[in-house]
C-alpha positions as CSV (number, residue, x, y, z in Angstrom):
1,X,-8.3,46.4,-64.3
2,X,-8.4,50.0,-62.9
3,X,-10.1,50.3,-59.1
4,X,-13.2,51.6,-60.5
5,X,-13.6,48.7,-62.7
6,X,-12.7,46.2,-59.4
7,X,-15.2,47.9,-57.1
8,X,-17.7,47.4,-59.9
9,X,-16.6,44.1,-60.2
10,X,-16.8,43.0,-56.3
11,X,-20.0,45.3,-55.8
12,X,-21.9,43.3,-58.3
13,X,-20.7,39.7,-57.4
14,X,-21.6,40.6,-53.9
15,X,-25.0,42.0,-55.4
16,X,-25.7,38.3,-57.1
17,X,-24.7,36.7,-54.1
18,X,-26.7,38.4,-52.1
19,X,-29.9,37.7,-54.5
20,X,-29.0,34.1,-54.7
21,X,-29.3,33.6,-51.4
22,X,-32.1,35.8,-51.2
23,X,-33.9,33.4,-53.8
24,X,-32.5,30.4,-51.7
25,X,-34.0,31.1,-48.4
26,X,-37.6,32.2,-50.1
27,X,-37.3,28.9,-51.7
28,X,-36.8,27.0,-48.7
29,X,-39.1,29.3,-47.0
30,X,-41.8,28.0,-49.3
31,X,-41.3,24.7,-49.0
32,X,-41.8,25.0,-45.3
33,X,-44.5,26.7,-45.7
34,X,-46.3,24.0,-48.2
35,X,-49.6,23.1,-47.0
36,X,-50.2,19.8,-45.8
37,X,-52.3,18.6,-48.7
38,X,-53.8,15.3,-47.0
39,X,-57.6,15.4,-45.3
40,X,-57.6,16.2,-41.8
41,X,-59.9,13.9,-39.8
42,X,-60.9,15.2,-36.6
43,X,-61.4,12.5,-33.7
44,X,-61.7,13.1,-30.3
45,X,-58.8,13.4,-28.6
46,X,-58.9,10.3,-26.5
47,X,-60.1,8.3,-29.3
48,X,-57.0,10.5,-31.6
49,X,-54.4,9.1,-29.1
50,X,-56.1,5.3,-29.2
51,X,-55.9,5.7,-32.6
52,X,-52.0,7.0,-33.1
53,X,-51.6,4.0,-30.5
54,X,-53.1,1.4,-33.0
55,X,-50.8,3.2,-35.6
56,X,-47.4,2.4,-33.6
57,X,-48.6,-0.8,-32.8
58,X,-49.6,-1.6,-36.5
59,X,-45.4,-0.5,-37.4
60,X,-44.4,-2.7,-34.5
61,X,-46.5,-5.8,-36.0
62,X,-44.7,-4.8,-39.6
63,X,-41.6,-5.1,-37.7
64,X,-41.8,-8.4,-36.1
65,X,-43.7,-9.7,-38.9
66,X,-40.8,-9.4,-41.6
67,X,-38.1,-10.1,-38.9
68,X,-40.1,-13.7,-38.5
69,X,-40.1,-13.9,-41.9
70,X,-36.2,-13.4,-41.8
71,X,-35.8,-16.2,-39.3
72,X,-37.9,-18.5,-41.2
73,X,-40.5,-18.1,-38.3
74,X,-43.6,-18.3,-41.1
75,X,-46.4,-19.5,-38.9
76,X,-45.1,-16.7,-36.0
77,X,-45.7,-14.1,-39.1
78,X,-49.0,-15.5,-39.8
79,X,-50.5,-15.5,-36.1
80,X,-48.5,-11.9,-35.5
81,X,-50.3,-10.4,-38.5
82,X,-53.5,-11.9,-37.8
83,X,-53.7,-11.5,-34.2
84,X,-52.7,-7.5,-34.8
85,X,-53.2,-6.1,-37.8
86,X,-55.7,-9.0,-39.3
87,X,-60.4,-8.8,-39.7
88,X,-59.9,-10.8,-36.1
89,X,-57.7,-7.3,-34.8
90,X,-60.4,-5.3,-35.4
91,X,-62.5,-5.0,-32.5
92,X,-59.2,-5.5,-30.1
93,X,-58.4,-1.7,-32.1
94,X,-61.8,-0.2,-32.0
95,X,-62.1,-0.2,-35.1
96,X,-66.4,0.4,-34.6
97,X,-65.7,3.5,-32.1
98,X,-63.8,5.5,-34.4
99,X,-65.8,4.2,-37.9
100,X,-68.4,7.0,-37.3
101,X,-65.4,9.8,-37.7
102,X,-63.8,8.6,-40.7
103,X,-64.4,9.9,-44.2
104,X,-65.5,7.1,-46.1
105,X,-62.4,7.0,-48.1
106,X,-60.3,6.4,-44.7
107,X,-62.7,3.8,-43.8
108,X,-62.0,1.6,-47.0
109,X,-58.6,2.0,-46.9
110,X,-58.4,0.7,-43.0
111,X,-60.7,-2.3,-43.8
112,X,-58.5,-2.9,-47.4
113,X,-55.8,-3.2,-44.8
114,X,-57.1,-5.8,-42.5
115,X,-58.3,-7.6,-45.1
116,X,-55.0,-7.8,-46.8
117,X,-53.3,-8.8,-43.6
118,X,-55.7,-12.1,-43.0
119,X,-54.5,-12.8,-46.4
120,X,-51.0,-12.2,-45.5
121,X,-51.7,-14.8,-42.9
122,X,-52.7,-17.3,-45.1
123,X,-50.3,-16.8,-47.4
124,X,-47.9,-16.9,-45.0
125,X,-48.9,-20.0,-43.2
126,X,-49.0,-21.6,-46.8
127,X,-45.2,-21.0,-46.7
128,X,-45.2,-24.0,-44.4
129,X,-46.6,-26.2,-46.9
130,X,-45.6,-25.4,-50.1
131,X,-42.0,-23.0,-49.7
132,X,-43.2,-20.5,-51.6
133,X,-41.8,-17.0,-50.0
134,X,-42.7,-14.9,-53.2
135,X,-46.9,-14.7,-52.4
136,X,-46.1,-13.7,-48.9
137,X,-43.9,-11.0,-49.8
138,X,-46.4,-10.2,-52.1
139,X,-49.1,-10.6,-49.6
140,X,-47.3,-8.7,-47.0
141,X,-46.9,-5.8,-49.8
142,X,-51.0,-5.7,-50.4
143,X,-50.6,-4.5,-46.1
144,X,-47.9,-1.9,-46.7
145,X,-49.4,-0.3,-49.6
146,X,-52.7,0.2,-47.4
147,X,-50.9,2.3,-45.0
148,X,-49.3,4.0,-47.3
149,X,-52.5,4.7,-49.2
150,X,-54.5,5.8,-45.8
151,X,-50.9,8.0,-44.7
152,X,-50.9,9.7,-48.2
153,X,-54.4,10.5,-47.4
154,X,-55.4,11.6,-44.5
155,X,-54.0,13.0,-41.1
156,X,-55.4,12.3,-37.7
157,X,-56.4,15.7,-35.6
């Protein structure tokens, strides 16, 4: 190859590198920029920061609910998930106060979720009785999904 034909060569390798990357970065630029596409629900802030609480504390209860389930601790999951994340939870979180602010849609989703961690209770104290893990696992999954659902949804401003 004569010099001509190498500086050719080189100029236009560094040329596609250089548009590569240039392509690269605009991707990931993108990406960065991609708009949050879940409702944002405006709240107070003192009621926003009560309500990111109740969040935390619902993970926590998550937590120690499938570590007790771990340690074959089935009536400590039961009371853990009723007492925090259960229909008797509710008015220890609020749950009134911040109703007005909701989108309906959030709403459902938050009362789907208590609903489905009093029956996570039962099923869980059941476990007791008749040894039968599977329908509080199952139970336990009706919760998750909730959050999931309401985190896929919405975002708290």
């Amino acid at each position: 190859m004569d010099a001509r034909a190498e500086i050719y060569h080189s100029m236009r390798h560094k040329l596609l590198l250089r548009l590569s990357l240039s392509l690269l970065i605009g991707v990931l630029v993108l990406s960065a920029q991609a708009q949050d596409v879940r409702q944002q629900v405006e709240f107070p802030p003192p009621m926003q920061a009560h309500m990111l609480a109740n969040m935390r504390d619902h993970l926590l209860a998550l937590e120690a609910i499938t570590r007790q389930l771990a340690e074959g601790r089935y009536d400590a999951a039961a009371e853990t998930a009723e007492g925090r994340l259960g229909m008797s939870a509710m008015q220890a979180h609020g749950s009134a106060q911040r109703a007005p602010f909701m989108p309906e849609p959030m709403r459902a989703i938050g009362l789907a979720m208590h609903r489905a961690a009093s029956r996570f209770a039962i099923a869980a104290w059941d476990v007791e009785v008749t040894g039968d893990l599977s329908a509080a696992f199952g139970a336990l999954s009706q919760v998750m999904q909730q959050c999931v659902a309401c985190h896929e949804g919405f975002s708290v401003h």
